[in-house]
mmCIF entry with sequence, helices, sheets and N, C-alpha, C, O atoms, coordinates in Angstrom:
data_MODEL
# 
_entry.id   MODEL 
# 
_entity.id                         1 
_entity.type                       polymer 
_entity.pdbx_number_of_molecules   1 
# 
_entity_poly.entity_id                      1 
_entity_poly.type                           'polypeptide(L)' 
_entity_poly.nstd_linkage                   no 
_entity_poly.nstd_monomer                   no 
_entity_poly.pdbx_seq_one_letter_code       
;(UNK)(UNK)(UNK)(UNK)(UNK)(UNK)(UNK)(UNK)(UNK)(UNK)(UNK)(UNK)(UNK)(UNK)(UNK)(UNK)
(UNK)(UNK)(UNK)(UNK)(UNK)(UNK)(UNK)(UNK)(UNK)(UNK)(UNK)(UNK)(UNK)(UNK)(UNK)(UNK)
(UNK)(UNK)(UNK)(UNK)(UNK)(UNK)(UNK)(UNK)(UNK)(UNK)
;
_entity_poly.pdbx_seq_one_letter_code_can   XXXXXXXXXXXXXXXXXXXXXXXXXXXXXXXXXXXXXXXXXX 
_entity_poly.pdbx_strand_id                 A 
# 
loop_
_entity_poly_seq.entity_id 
_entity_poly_seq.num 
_entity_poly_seq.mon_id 
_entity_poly_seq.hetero 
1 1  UNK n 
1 2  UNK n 
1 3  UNK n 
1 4  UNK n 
1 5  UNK n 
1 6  UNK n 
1 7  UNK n 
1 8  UNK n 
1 9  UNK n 
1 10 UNK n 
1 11 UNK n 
1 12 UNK n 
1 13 UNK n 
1 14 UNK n 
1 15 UNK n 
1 16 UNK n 
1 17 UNK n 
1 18 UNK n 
1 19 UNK n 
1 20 UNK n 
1 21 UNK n 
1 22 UNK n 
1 23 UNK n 
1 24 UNK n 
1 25 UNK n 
1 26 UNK n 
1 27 UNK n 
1 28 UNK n 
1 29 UNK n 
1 30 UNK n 
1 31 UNK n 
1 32 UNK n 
1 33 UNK n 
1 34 UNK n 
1 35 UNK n 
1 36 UNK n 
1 37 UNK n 
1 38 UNK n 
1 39 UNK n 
1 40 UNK n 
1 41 UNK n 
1 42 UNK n 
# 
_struct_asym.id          A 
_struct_asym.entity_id   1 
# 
_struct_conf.conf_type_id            HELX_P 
_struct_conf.id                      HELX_P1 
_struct_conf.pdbx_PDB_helix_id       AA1 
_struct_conf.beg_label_comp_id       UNK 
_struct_conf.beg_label_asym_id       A 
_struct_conf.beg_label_seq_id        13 
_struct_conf.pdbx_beg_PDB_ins_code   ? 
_struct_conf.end_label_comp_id       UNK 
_struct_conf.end_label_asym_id       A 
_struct_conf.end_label_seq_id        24 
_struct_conf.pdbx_end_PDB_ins_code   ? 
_struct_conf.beg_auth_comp_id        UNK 
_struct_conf.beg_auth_asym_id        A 
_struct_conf.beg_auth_seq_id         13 
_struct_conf.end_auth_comp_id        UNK 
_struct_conf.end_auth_asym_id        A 
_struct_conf.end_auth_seq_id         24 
_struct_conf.pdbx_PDB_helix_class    1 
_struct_conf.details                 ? 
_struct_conf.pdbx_PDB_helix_length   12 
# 
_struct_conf_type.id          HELX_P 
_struct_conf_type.criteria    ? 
_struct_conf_type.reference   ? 
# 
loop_
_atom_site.group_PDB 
_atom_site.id 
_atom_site.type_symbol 
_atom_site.label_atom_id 
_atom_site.label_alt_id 
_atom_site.label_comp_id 
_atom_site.label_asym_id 
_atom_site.label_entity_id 
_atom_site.label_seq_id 
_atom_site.pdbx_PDB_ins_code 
_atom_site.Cartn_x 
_atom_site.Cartn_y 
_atom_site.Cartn_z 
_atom_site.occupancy 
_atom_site.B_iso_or_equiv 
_atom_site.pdbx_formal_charge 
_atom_site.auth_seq_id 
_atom_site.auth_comp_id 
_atom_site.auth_asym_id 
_atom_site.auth_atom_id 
_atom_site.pdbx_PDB_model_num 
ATOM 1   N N  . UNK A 1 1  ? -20.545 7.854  -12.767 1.00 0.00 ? 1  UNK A N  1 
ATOM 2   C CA . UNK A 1 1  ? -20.279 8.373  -11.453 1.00 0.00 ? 1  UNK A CA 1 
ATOM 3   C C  . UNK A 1 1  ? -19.215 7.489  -10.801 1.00 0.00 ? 1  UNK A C  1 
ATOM 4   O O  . UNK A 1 1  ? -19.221 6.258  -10.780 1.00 0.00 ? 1  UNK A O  1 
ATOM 5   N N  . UNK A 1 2  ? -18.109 8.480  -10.159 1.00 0.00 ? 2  UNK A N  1 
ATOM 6   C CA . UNK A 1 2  ? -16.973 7.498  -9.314  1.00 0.00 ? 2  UNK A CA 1 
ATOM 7   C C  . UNK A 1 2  ? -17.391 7.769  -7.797  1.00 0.00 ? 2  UNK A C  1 
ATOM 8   O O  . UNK A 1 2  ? -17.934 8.820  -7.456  1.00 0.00 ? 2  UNK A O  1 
ATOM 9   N N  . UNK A 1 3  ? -17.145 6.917  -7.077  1.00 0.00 ? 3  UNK A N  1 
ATOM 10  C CA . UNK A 1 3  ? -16.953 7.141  -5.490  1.00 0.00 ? 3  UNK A CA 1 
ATOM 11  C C  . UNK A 1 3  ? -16.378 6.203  -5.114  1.00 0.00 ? 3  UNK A C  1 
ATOM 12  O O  . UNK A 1 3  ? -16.546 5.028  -5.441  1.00 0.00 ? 3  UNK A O  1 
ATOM 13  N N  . UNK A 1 4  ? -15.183 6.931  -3.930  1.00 0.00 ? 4  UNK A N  1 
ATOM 14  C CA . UNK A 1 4  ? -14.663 6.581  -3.329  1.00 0.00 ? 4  UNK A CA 1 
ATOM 15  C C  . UNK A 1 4  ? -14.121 6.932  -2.027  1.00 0.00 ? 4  UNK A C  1 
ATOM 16  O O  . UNK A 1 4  ? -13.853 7.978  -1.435  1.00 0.00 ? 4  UNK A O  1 
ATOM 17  N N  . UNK A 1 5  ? -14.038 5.310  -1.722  1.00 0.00 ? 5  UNK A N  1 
ATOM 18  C CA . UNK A 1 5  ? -14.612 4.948  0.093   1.00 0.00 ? 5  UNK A CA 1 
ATOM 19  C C  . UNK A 1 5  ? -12.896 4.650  0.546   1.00 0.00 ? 5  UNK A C  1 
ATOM 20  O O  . UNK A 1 5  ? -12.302 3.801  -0.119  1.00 0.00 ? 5  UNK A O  1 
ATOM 21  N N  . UNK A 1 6  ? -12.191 5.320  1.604   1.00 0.00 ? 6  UNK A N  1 
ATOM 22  C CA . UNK A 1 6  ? -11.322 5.420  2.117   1.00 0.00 ? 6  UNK A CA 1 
ATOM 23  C C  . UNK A 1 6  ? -11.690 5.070  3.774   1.00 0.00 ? 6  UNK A C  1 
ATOM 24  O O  . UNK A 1 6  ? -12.697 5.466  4.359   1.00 0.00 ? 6  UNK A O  1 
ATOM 25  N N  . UNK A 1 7  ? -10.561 4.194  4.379   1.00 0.00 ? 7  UNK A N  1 
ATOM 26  C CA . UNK A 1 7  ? -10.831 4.452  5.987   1.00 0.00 ? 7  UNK A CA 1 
ATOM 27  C C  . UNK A 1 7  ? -9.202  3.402  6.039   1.00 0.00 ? 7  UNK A C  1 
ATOM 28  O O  . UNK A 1 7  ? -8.187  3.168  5.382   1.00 0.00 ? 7  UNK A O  1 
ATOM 29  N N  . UNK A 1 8  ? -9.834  3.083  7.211   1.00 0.00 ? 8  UNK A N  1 
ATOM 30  C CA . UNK A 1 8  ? -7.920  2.146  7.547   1.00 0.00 ? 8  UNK A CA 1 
ATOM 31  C C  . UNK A 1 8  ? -8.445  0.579  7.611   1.00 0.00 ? 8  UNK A C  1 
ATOM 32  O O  . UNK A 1 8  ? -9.648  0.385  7.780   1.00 0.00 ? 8  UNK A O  1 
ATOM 33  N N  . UNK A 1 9  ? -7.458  -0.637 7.463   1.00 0.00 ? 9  UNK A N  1 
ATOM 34  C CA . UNK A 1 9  ? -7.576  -1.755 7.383   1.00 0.00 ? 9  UNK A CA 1 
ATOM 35  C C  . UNK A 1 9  ? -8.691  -2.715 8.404   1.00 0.00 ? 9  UNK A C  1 
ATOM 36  O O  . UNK A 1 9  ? -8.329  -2.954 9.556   1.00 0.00 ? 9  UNK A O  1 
ATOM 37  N N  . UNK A 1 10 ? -9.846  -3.159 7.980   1.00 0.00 ? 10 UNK A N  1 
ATOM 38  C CA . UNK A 1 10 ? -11.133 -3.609 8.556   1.00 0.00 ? 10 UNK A CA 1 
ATOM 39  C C  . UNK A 1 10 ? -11.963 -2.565 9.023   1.00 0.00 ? 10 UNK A C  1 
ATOM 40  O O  . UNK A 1 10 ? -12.935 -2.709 9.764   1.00 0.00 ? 10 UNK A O  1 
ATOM 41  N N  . UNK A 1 11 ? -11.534 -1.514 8.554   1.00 0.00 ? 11 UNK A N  1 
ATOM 42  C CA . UNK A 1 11 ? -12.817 -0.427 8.742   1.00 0.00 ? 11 UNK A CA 1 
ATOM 43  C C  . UNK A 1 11 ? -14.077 -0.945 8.085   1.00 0.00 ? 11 UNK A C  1 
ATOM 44  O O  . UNK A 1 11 ? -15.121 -0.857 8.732   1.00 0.00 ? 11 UNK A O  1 
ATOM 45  N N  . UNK A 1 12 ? -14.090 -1.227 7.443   1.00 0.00 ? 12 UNK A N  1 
ATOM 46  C CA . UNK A 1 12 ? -15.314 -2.142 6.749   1.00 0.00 ? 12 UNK A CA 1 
ATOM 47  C C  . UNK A 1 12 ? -15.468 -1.467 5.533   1.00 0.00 ? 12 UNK A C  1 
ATOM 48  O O  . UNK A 1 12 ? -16.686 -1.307 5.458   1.00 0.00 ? 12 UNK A O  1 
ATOM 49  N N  . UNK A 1 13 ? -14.826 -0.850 4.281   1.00 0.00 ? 13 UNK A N  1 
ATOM 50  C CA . UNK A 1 13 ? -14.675 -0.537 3.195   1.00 0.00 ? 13 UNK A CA 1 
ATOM 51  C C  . UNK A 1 13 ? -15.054 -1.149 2.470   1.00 0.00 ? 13 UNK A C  1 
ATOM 52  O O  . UNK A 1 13 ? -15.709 -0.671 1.544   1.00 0.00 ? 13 UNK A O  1 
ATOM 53  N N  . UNK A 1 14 ? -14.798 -2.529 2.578   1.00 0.00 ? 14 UNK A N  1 
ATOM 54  C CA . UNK A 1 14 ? -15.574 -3.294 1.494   1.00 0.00 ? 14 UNK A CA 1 
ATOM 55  C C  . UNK A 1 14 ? -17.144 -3.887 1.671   1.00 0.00 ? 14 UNK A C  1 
ATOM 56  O O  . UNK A 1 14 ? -17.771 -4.156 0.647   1.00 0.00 ? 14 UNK A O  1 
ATOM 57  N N  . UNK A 1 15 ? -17.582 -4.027 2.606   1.00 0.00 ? 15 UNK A N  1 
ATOM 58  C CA . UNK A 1 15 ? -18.830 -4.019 3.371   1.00 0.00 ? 15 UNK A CA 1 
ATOM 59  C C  . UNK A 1 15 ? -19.506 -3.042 3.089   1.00 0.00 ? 15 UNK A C  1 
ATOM 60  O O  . UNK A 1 15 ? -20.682 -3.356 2.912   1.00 0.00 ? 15 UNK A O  1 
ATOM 61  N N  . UNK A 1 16 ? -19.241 -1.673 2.927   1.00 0.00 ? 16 UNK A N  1 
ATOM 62  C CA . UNK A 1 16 ? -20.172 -0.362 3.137   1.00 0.00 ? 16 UNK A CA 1 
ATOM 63  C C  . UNK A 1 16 ? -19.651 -0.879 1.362   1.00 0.00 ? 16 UNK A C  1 
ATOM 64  O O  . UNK A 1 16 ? -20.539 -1.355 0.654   1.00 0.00 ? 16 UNK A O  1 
ATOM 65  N N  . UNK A 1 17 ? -18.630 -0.780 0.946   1.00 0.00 ? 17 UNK A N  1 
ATOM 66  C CA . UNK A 1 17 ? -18.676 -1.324 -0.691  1.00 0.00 ? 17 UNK A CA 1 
ATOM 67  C C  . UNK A 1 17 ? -19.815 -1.806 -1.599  1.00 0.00 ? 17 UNK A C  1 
ATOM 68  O O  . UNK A 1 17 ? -20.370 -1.324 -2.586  1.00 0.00 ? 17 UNK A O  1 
ATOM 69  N N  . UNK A 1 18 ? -19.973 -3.085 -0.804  1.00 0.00 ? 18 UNK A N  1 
ATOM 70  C CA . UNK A 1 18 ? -20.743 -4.073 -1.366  1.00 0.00 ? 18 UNK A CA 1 
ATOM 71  C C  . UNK A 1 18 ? -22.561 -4.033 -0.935  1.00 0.00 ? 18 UNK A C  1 
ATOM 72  O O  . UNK A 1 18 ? -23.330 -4.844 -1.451  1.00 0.00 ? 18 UNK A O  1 
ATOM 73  N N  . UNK A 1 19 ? -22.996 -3.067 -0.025  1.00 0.00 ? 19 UNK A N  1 
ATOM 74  C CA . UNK A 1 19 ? -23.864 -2.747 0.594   1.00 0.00 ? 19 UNK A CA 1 
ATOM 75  C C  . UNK A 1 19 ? -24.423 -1.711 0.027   1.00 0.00 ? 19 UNK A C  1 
ATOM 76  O O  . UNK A 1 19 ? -25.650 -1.777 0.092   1.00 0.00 ? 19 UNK A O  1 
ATOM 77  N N  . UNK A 1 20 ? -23.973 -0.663 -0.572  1.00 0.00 ? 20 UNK A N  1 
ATOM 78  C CA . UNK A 1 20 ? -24.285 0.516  -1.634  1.00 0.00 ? 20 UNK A CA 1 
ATOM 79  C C  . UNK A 1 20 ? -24.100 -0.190 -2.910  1.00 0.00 ? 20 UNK A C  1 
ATOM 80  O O  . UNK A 1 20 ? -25.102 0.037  -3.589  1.00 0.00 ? 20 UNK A O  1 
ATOM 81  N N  . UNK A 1 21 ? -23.312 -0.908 -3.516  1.00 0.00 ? 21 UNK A N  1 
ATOM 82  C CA . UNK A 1 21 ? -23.814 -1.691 -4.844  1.00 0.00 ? 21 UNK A CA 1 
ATOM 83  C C  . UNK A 1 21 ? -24.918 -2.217 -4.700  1.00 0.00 ? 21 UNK A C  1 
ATOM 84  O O  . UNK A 1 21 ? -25.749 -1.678 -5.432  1.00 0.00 ? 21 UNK A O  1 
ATOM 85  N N  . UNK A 1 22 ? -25.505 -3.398 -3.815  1.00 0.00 ? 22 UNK A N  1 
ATOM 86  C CA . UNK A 1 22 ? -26.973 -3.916 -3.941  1.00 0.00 ? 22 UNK A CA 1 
ATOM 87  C C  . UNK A 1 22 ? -27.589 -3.185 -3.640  1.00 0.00 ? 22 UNK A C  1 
ATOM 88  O O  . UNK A 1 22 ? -28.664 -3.722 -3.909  1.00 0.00 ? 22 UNK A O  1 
ATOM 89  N N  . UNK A 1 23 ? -27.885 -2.065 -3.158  1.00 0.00 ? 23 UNK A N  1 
ATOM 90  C CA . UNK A 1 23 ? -28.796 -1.140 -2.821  1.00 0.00 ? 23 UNK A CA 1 
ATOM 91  C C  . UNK A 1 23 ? -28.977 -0.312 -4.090  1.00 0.00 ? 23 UNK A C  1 
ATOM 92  O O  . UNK A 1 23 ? -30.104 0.002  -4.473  1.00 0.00 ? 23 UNK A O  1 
ATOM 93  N N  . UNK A 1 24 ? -28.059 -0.018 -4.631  1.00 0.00 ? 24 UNK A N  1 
ATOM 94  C CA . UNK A 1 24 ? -28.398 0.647  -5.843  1.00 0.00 ? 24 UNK A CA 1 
ATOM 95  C C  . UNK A 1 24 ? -28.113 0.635  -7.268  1.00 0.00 ? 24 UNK A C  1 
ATOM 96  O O  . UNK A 1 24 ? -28.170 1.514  -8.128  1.00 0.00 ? 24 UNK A O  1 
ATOM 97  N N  . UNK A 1 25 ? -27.655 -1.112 -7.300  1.00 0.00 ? 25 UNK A N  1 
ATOM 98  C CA . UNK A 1 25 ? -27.393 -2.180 -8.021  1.00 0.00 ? 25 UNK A CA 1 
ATOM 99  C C  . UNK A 1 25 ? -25.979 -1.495 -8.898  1.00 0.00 ? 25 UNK A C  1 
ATOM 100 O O  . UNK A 1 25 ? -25.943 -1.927 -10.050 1.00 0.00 ? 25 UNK A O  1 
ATOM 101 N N  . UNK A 1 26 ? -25.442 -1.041 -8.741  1.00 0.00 ? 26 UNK A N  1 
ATOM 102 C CA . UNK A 1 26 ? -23.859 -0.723 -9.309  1.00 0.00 ? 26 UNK A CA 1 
ATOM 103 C C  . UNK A 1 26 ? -23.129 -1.868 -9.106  1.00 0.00 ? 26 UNK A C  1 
ATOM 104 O O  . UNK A 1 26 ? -23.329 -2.695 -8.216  1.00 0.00 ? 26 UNK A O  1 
ATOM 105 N N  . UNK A 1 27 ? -21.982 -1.906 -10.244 1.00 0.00 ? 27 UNK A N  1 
ATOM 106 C CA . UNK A 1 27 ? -20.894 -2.554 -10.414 1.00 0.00 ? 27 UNK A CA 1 
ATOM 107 C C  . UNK A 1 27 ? -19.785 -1.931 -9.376  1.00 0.00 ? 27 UNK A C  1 
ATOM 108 O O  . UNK A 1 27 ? -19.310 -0.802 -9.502  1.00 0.00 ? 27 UNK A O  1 
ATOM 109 N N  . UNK A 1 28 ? -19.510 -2.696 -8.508  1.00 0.00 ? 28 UNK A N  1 
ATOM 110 C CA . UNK A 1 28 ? -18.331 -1.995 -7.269  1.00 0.00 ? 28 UNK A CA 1 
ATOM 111 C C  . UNK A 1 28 ? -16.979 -2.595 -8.114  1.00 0.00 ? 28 UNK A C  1 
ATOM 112 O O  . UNK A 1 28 ? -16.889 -3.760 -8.502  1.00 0.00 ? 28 UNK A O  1 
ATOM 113 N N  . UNK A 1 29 ? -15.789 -1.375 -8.341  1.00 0.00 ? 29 UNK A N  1 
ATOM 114 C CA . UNK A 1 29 ? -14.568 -1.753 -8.715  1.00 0.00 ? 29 UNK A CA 1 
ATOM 115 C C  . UNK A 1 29 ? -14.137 -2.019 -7.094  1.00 0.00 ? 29 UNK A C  1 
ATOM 116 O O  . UNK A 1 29 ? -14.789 -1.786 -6.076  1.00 0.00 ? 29 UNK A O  1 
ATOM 117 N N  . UNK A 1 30 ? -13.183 -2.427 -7.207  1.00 0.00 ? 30 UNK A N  1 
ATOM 118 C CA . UNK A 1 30 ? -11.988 -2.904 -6.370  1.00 0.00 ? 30 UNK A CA 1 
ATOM 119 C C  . UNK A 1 30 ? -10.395 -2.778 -6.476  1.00 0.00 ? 30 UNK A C  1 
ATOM 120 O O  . UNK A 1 30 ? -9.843  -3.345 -7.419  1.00 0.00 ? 30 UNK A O  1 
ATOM 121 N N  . UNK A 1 31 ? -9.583  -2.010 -5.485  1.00 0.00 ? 31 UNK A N  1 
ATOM 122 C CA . UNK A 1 31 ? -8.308  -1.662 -5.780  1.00 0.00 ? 31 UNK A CA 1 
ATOM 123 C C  . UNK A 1 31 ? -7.477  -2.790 -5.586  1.00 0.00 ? 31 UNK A C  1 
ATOM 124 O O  . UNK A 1 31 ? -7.181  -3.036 -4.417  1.00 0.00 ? 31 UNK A O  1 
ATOM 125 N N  . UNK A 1 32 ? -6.882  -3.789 -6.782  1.00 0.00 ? 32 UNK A N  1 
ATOM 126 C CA . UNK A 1 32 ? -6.230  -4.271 -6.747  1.00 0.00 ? 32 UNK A CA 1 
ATOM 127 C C  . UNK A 1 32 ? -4.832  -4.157 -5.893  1.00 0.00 ? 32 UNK A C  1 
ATOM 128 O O  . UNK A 1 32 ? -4.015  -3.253 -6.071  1.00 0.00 ? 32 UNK A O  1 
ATOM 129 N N  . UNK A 1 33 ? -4.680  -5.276 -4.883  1.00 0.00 ? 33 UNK A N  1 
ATOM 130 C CA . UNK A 1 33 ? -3.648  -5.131 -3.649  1.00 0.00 ? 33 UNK A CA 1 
ATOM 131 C C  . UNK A 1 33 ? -2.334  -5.882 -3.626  1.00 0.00 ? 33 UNK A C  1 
ATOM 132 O O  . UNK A 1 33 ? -1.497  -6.036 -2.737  1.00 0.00 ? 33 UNK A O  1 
ATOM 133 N N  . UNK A 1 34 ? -2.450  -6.516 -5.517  1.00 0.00 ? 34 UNK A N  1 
ATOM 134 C CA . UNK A 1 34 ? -1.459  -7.275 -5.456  1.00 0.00 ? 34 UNK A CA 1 
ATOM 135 C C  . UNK A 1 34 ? 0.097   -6.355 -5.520  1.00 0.00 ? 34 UNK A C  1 
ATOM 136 O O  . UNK A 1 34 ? 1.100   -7.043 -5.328  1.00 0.00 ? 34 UNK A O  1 
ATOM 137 N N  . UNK A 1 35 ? 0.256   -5.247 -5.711  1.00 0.00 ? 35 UNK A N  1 
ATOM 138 C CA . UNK A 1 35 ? 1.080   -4.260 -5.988  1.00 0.00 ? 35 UNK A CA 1 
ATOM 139 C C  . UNK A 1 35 ? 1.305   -3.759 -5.199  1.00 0.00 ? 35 UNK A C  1 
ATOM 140 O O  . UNK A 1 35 ? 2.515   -3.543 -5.268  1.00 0.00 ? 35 UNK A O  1 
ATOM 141 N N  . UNK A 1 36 ? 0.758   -3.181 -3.992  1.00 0.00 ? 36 UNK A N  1 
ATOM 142 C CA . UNK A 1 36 ? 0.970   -2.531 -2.821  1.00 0.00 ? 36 UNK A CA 1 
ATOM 143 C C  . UNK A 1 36 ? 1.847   -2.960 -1.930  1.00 0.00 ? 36 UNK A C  1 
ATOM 144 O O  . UNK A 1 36 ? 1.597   -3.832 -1.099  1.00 0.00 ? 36 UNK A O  1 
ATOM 145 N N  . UNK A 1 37 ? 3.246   -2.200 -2.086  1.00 0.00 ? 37 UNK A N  1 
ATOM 146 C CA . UNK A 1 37 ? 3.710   -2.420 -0.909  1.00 0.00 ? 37 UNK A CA 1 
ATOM 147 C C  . UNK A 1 37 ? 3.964   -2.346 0.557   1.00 0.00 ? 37 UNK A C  1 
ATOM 148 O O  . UNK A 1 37 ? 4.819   -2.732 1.354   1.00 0.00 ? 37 UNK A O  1 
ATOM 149 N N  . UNK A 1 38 ? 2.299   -1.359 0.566   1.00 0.00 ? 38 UNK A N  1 
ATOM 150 C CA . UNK A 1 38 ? 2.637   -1.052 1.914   1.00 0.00 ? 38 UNK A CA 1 
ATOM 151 C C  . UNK A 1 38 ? 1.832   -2.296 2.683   1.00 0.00 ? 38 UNK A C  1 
ATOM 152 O O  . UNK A 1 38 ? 2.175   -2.356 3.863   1.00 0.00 ? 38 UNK A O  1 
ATOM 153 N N  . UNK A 1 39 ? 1.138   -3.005 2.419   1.00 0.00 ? 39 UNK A N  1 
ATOM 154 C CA . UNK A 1 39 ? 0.487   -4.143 2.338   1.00 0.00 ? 39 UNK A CA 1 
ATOM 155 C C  . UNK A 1 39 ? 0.588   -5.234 3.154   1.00 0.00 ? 39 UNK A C  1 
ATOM 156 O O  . UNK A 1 39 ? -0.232  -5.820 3.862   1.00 0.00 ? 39 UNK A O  1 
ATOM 157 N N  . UNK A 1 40 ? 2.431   -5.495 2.786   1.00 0.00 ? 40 UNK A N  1 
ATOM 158 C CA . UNK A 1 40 ? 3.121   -6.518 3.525   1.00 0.00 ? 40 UNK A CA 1 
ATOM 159 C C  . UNK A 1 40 ? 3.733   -6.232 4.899   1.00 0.00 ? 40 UNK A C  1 
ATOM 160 O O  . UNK A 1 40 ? 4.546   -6.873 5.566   1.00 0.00 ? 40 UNK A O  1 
ATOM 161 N N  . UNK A 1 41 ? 3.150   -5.172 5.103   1.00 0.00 ? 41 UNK A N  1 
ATOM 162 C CA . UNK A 1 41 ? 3.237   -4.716 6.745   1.00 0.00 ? 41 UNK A CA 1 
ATOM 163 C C  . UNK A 1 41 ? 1.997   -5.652 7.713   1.00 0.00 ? 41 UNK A C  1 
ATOM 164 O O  . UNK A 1 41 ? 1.922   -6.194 8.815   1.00 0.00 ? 41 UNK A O  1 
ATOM 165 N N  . UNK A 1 42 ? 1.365   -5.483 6.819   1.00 0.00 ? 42 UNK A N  1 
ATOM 166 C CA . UNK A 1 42 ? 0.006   -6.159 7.727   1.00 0.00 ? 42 UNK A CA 1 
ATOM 167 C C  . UNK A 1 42 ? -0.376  -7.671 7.608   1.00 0.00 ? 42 UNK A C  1 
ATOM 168 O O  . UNK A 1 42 ? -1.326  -8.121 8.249   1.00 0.00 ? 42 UNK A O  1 
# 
């Protein structure tokens, strides 16, 4: 099973992330941000 959690920067994406993995003990991937250029705006 994939899911995925979208919102805007400190929406808390990785929080609601990491909060549904221990709850239902899944491995949470993570979108690597070293590539993103939209990134270096923020």
């Amino acid at each position: 099973m994939h899911i995925g959690i979208a919102g805007n920067i400190g929406s808390g994406k990785t929080t609601l992330t990491r909060m549904l993995a221990a709850h239902y003990g899944w491995t949470p991937k993570y979108e690597s941000v070293t590539y993103n250029p939209y990134l270096e705006d923020y």
